[in-house]
Residue frames as a rotation matrix with the C-alpha (Angstrom) as fourth column:
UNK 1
-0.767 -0.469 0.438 89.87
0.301 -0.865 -0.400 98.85
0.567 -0.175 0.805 97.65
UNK 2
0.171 0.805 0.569 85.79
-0.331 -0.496 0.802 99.34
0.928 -0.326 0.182 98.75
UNK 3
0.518 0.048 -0.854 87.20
0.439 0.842 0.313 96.56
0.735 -0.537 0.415 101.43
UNK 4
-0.499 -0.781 -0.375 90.25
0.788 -0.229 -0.571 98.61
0.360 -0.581 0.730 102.65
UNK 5
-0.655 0.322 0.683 87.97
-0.308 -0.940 0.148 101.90
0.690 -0.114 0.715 103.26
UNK 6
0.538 0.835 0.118 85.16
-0.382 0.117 0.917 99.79
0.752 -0.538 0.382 105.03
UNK 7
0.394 -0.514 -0.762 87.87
0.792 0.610 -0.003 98.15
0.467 -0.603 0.647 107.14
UNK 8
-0.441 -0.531 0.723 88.84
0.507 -0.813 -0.287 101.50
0.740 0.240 0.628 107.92
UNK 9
0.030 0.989 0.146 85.43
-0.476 -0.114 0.872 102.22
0.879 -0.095 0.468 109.05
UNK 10
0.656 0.389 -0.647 85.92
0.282 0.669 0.688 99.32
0.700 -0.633 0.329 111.62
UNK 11
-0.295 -0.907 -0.302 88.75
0.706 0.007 -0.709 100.52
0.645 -0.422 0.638 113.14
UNK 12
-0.625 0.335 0.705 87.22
0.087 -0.868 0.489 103.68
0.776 0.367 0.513 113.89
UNK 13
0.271 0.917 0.292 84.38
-0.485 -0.132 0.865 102.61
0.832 -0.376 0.409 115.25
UNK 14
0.646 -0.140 -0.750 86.06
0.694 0.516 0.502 99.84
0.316 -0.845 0.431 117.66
UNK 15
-0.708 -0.701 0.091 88.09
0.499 -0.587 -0.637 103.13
0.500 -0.406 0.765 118.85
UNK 16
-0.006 0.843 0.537 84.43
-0.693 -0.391 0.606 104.74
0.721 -0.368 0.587 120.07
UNK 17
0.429 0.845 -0.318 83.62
-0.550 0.524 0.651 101.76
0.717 -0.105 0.690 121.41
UNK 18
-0.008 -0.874 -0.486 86.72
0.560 0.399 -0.726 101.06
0.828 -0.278 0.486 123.10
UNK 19
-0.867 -0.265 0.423 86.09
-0.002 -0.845 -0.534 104.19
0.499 -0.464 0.732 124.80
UNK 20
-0.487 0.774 0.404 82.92
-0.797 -0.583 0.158 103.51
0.358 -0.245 0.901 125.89
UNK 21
0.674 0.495 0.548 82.83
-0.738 0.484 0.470 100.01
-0.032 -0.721 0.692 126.68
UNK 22
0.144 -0.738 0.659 85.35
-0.387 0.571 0.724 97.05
-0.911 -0.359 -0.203 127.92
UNK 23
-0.282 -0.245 -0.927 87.99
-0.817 -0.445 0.366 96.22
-0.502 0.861 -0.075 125.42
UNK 24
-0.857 0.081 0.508 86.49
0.137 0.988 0.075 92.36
-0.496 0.134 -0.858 125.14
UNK 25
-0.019 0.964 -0.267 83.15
0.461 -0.229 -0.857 93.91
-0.887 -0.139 -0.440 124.14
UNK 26
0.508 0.382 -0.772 84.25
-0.366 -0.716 -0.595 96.02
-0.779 0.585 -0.224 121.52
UNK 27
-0.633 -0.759 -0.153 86.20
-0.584 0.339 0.737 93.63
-0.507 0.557 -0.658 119.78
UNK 28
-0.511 0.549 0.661 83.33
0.561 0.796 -0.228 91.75
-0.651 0.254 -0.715 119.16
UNK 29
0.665 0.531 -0.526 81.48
0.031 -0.723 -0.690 94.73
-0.746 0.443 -0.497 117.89
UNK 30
0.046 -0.362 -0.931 84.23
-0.939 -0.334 0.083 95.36
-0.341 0.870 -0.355 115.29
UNK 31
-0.894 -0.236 0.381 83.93
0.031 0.815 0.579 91.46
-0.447 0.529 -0.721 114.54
UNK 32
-0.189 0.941 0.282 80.05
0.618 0.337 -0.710 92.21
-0.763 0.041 -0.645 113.72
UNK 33
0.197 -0.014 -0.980 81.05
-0.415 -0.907 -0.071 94.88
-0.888 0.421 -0.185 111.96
UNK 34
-0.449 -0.886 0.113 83.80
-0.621 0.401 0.674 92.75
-0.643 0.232 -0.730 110.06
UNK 35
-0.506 0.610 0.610 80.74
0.695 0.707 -0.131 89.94
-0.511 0.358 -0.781 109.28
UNK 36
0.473 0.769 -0.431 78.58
0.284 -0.596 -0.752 92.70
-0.834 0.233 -0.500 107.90
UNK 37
0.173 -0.338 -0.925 80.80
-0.695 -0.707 0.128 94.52
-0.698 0.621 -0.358 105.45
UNK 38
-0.832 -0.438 0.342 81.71
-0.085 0.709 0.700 91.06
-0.549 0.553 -0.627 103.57
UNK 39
-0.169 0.885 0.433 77.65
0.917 0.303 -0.260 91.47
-0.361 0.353 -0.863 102.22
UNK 40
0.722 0.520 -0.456 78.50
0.354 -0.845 -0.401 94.95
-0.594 0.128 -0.794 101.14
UNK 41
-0.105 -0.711 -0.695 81.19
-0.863 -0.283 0.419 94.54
-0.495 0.644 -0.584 98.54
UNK 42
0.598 0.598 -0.534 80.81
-0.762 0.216 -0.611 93.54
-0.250 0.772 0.584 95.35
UNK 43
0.245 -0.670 -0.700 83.71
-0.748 0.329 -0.576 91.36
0.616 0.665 -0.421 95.30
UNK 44
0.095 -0.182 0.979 83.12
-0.907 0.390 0.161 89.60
-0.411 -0.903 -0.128 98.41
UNK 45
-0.683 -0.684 -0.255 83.77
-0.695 0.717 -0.062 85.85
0.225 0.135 -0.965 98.50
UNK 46
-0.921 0.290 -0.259 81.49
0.388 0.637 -0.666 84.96
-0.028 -0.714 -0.700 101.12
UNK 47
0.139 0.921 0.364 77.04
-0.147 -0.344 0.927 85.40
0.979 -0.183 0.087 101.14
UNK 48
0.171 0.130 0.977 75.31
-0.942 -0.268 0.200 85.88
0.288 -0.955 0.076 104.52
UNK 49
0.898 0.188 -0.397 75.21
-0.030 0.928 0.372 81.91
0.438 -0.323 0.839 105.09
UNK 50
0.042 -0.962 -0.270 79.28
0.525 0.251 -0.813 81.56
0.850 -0.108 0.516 104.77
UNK 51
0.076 -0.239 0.968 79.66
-0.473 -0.863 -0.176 84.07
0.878 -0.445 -0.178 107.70
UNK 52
0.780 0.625 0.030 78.74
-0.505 0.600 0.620 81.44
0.370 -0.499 0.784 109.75
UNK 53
0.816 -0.486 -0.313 81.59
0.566 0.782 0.261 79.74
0.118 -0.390 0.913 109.30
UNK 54
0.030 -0.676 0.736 84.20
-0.371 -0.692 -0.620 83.05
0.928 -0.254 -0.271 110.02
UNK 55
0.770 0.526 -0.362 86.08
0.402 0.042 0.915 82.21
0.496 -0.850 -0.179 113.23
UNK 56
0.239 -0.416 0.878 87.98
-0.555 -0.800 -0.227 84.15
0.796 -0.433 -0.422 115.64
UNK 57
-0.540 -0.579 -0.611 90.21
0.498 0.366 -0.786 83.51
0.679 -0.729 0.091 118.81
UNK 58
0.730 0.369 -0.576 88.31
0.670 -0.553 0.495 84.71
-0.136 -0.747 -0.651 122.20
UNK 59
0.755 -0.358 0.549 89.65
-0.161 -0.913 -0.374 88.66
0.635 0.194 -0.748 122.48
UNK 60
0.560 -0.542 -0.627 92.91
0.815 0.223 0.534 88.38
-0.149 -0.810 0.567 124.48
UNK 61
0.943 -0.312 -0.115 94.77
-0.312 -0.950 0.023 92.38
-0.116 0.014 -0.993 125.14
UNK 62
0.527 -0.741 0.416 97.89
0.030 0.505 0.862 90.73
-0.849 -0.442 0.289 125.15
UNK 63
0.022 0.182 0.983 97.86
0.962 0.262 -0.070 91.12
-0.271 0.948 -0.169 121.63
UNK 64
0.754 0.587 0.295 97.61
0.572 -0.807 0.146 94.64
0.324 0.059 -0.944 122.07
UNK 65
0.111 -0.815 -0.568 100.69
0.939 -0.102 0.329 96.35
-0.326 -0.570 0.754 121.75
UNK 66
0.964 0.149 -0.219 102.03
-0.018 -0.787 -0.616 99.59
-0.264 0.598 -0.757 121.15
UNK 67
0.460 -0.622 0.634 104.97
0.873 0.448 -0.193 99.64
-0.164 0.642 0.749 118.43
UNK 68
0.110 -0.715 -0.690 108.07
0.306 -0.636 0.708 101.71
-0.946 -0.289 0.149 117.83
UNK 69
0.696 0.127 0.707 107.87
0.667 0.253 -0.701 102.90
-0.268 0.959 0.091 114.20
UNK 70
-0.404 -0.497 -0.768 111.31
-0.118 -0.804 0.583 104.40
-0.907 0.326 0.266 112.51
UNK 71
0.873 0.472 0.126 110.41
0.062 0.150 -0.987 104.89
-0.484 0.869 0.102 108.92
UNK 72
0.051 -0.573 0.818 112.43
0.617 0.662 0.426 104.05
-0.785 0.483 0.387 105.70
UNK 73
0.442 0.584 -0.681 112.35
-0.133 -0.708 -0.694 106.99
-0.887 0.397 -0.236 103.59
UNK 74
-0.216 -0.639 -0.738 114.61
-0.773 -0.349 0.529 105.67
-0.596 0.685 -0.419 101.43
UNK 75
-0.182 0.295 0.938 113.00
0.376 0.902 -0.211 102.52
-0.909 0.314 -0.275 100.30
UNK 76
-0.843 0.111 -0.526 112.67
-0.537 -0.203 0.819 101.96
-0.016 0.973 0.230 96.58
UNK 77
0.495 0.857 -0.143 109.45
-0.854 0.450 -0.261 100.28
-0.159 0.252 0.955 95.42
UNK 78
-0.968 -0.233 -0.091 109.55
-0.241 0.768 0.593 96.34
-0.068 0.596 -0.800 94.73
UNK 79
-0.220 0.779 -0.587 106.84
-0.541 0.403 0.738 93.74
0.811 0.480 0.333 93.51
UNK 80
-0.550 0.128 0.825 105.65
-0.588 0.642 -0.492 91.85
-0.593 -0.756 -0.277 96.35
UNK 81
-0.977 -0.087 -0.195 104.36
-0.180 0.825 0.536 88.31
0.114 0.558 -0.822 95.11
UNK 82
-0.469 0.546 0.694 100.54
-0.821 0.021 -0.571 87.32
-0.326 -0.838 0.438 95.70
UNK 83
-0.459 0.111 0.881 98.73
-0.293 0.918 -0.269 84.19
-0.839 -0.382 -0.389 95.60
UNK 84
0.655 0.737 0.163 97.54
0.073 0.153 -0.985 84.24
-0.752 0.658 0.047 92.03
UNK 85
0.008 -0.823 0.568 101.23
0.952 0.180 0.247 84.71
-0.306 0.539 0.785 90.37
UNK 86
0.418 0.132 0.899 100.61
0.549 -0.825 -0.134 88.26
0.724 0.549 -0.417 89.78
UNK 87
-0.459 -0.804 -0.377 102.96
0.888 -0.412 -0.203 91.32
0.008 -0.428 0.904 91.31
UNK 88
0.726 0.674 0.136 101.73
0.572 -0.702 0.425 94.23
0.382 -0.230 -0.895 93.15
UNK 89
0.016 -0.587 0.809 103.77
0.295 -0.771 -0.565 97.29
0.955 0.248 0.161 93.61
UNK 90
0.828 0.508 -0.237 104.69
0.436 -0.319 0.841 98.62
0.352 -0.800 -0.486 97.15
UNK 91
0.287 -0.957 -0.036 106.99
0.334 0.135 -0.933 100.19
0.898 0.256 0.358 99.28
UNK 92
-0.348 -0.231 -0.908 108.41
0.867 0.288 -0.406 99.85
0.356 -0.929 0.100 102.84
UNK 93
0.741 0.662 0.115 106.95
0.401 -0.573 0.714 102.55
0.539 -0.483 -0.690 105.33
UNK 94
-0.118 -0.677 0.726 108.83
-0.947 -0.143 -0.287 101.68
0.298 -0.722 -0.625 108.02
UNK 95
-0.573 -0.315 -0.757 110.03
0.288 0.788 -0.545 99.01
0.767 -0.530 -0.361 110.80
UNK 96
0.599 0.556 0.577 107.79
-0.472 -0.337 0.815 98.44
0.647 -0.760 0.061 113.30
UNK 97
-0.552 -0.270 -0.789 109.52
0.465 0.685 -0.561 96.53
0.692 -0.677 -0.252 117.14
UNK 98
0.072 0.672 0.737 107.73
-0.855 -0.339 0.393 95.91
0.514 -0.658 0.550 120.04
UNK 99
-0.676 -0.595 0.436 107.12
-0.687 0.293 -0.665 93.10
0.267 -0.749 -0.607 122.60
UNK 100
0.417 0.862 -0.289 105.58
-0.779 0.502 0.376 90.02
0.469 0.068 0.881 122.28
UNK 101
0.943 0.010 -0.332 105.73
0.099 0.945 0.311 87.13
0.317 -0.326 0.890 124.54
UNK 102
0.802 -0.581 -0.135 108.68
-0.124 -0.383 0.915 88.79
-0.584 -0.718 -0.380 126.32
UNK 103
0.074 -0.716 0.694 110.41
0.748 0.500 0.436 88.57
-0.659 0.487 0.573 123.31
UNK 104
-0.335 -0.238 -0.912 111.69
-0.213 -0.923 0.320 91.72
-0.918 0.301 0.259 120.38
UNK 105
-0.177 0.350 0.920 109.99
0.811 0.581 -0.065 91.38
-0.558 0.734 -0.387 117.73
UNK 106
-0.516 -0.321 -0.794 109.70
-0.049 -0.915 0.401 93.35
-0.855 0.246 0.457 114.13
UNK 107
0.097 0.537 0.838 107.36
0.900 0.313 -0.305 93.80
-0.426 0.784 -0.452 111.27
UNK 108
-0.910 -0.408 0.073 107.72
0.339 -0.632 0.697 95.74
-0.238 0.659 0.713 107.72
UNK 109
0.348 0.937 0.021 104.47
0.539 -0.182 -0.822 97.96
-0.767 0.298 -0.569 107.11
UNK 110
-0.693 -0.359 0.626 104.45
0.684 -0.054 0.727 98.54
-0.228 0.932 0.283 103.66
UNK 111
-0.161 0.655 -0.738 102.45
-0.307 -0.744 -0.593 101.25
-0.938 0.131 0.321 101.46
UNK 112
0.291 0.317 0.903 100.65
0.820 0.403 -0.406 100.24
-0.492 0.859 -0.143 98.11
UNK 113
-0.609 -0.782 -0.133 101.63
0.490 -0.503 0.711 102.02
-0.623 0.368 0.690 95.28
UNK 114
-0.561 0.643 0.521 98.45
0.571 -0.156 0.806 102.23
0.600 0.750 -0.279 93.43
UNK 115
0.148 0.739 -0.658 96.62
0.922 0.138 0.362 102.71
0.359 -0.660 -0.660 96.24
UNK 116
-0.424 -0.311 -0.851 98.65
0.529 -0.847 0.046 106.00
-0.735 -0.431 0.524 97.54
UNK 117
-0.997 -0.070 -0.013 97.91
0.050 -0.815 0.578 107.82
-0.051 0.576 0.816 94.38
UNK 118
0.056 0.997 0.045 93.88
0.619 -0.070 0.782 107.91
0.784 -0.016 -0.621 95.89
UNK 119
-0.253 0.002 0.967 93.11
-0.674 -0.718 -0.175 110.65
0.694 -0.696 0.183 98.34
UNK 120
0.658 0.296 0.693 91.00
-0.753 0.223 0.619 107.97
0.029 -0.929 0.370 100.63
UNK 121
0.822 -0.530 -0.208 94.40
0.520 0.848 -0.104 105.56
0.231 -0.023 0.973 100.53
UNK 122
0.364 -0.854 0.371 97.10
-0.406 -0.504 -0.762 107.96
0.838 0.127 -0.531 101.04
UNK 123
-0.198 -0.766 0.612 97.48
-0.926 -0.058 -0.372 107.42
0.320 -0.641 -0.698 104.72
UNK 124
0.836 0.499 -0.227 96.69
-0.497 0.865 0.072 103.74
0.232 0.053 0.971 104.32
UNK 125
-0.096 -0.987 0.129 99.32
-0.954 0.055 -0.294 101.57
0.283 -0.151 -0.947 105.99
UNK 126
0.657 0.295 -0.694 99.39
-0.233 0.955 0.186 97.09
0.717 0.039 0.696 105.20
UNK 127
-0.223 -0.768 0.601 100.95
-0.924 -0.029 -0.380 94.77
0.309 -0.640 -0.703 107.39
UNK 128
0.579 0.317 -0.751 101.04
-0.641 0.746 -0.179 91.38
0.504 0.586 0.635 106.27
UNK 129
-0.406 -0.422 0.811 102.33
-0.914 0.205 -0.350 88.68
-0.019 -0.883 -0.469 108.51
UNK 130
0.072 -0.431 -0.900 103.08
-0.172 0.883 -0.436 85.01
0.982 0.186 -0.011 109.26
UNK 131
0.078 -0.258 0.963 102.99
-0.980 0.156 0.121 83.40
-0.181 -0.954 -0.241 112.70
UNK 132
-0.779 -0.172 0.603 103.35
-0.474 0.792 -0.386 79.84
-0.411 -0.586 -0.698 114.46
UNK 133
-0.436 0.661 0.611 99.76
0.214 0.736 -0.643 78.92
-0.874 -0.149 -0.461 113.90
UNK 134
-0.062 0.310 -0.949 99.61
-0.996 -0.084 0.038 79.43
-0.067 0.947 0.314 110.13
UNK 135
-0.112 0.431 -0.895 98.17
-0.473 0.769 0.429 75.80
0.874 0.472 0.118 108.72
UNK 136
-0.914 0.077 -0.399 97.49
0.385 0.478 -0.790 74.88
0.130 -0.875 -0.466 112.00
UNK 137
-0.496 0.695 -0.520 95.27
0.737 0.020 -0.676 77.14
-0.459 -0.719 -0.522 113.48
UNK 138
0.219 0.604 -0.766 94.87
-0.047 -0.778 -0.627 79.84
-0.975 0.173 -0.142 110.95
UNK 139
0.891 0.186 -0.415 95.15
-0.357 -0.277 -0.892 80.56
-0.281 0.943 -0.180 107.27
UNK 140
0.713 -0.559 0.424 98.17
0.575 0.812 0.103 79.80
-0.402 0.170 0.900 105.93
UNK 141
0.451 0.052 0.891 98.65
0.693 -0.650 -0.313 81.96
0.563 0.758 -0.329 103.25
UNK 142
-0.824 -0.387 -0.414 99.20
0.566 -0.551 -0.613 84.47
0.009 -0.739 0.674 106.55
UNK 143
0.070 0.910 -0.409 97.18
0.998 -0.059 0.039 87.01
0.011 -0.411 -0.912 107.82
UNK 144
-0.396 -0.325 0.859 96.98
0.671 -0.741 0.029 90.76
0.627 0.587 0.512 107.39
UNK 145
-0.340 -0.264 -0.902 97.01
0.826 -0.543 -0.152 94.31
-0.450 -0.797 0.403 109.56
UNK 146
0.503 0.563 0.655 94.87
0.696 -0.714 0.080 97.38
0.513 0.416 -0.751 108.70
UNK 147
-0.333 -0.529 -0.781 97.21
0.883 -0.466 -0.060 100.76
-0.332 -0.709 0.622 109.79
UNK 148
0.654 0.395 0.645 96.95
0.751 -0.435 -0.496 104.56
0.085 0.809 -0.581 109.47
UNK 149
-0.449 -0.866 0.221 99.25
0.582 -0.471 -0.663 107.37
0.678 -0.170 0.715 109.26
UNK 150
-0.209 0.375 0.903 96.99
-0.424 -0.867 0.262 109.52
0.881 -0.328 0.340 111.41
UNK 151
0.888 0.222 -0.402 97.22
0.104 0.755 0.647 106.78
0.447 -0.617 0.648 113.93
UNK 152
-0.086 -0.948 -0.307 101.13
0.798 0.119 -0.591 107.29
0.596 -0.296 0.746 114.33
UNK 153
0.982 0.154 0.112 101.88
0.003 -0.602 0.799 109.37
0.191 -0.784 -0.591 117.99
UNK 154
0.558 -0.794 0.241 104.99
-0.820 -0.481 0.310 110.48
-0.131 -0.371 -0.919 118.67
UNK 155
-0.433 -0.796 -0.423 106.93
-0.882 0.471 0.017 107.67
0.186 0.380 -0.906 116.62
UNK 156
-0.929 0.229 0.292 104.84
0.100 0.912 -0.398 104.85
-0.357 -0.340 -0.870 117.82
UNK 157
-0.350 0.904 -0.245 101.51
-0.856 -0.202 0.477 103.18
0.382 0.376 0.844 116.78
UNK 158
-0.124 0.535 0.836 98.90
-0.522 0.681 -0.513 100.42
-0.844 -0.500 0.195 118.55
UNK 159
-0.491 0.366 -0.791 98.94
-0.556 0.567 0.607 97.21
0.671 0.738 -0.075 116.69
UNK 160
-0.159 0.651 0.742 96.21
-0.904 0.206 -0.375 95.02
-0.396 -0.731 0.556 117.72
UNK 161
-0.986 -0.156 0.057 96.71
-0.122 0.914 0.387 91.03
-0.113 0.375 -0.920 116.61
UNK 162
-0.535 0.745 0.397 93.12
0.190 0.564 -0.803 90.84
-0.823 -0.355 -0.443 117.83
UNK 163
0.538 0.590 -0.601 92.21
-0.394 -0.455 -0.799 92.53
-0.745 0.667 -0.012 114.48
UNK 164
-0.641 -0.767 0.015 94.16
-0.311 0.278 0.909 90.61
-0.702 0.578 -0.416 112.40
UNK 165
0.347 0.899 -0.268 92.18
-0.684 0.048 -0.728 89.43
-0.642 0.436 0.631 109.44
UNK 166
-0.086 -0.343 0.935 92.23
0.090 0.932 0.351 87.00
-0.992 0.114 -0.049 106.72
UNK 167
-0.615 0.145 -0.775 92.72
-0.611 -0.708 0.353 87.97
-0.498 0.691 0.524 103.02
UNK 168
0.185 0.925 -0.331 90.27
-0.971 0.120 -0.209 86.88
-0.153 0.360 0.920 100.49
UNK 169
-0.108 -0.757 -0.644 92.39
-0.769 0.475 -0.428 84.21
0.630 0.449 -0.634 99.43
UNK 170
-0.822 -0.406 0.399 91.05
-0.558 0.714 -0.422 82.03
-0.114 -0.570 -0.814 102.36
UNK 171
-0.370 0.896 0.247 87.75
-0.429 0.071 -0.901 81.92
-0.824 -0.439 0.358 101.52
UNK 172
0.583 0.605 0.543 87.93
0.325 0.438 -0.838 81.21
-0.745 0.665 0.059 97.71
UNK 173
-0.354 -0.913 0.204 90.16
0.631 -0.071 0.773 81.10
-0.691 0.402 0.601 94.39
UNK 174
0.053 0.116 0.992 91.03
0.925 -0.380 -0.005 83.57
0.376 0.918 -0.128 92.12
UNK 175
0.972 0.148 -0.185 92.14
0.218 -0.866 0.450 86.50
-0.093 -0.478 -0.874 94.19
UNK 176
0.242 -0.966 0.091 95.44
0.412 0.018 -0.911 88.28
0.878 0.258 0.402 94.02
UNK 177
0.973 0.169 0.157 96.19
-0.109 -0.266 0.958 88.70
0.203 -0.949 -0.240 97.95
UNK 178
0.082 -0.996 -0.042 99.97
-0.575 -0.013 -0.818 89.37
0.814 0.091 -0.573 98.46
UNK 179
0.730 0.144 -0.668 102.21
0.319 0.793 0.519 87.36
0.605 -0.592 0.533 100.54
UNK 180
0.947 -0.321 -0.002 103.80
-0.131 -0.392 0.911 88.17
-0.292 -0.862 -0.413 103.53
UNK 181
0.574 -0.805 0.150 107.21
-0.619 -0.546 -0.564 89.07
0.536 0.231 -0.812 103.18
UNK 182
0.065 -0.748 -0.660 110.28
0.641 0.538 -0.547 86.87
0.765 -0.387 0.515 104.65
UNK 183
-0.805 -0.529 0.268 111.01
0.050 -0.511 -0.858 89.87
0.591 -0.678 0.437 106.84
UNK 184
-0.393 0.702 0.594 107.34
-0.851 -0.522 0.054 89.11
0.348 -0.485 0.803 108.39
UNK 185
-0.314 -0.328 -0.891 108.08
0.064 0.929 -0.365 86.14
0.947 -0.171 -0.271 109.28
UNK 186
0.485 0.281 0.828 106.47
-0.850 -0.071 0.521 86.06
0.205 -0.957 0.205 113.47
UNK 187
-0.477 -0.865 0.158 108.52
-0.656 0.230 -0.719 83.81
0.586 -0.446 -0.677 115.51
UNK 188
-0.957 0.252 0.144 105.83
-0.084 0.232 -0.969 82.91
-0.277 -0.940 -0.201 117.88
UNK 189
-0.706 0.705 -0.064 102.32
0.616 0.656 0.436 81.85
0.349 0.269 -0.898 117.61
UNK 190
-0.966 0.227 -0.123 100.23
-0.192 -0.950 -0.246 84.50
-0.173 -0.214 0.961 117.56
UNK 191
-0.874 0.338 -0.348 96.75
0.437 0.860 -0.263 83.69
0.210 -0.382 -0.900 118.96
UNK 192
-0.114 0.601 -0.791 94.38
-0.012 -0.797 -0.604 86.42
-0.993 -0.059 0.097 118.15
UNK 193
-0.647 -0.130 -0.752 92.72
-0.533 -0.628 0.567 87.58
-0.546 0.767 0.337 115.43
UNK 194
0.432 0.649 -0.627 90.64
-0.885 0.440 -0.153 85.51
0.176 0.621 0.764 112.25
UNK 195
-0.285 -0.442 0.850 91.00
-0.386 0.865 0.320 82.00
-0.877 -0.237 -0.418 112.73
UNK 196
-0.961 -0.243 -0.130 91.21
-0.203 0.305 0.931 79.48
-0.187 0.921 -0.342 109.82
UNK 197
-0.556 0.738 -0.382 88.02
-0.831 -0.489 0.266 79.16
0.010 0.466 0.885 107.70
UNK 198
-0.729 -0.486 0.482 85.64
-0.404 0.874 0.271 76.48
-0.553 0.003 -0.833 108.53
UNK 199
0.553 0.776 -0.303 83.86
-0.466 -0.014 -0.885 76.07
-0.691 0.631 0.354 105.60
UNK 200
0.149 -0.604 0.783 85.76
0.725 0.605 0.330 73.66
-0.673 0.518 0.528 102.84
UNK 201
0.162 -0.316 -0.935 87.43
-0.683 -0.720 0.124 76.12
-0.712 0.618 -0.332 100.23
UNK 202
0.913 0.336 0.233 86.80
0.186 0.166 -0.968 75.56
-0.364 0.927 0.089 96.19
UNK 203
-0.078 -0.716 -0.693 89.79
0.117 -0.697 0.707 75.63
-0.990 -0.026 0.138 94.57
């Protein structure tokens, strides 16, 4: 949770910084950020050395879309599965669609259940995700999306692949990192964001 709040933090800050200097530039900044905060939580995975071996696609805007979000008010809660056999409570937000690679494309952004019933998590919005270059070029497991509700503009919100991240789960066992839904399933190969760890992982 100290993770989702400092990720939070990064977002933020690569929004200043966006504003103030080209958007290749400030991606990197929020990737220094990104390397920094993994030495400031107690539950991290990774010391300063491992950081080393974090890697990342070159920033590409393409990646950089803005999404149509209806929301789902009726969604009931289910268990979403996560890489340790344990079940974590959530429930559907909404449907993002947008345009990638001239092509329609849709992802489910989900809300934690535990997590809402904190003041700094309320407007906290996941967005877990599969692409082409899972065991290839990135994680397997999939990769994950940091959203907020105070981020949503007139029905629509900026997703940015180039932030995509990797959950603990790549770096080392014994985490309970959910998996991406079937309905997040990416079509296309999606070439931004944390690339696979290259450091050997302990299992």
């Amino acid at each position: 949770m100290k993770r989702l709040f400092l990720l939070a933090l990064l977002i933020s800050l690569s929004k200043i910084l966006l504003a103030q200097a080209g958007y290749d530039d400030s991606i990197y900044h929020f990737r220094q950020f990104y390397k920094e905060e993994f030495l400031k939580d107690d539950q991290s995975p990774l010391s300063a050395a491992d950081t080393a071996f974090l890697r990342f696609y070159p920033p590409n805007k393409t990646f950089r879309v803005v999404a149509r979000l209806q929301l789902s008010p009726s969604a009931i809660t289910f268990q979403m599965p996560t890489h340790s056999g344990k079940m974590k409570p959530y429930k559907k937000y909404g449907v993002l669609s947008f345009i990638l690679d001239n092509y329609p494309m849709t992802l489910e952004v989900y809300q934690s259940v535990d997590l809402i019933k904190q003041d700094e998590y309320k407007g906290y919005l996941f967005v877990p995700f599969t692409d082409l270059t899972n065991y290839v070029e990135t994680y397997g497991g999939g990769r994950y999306l940091d959203l907020w509700v105070k981020d949503i503009s007139n029905d629509s919100i900026v997703l940015d692949f180039n932030k995509a991240y990797n959950p603990y789960c790549a770096y080392a066992a014994g985490y309970s990192c959910p998996i991406p839904p079937d309905a997040n399933r990416l079509p296309i190969a999606i070439k931004a964001g944390e690339r696979t760890f290259a450091k050997k992982v302990e299992e």
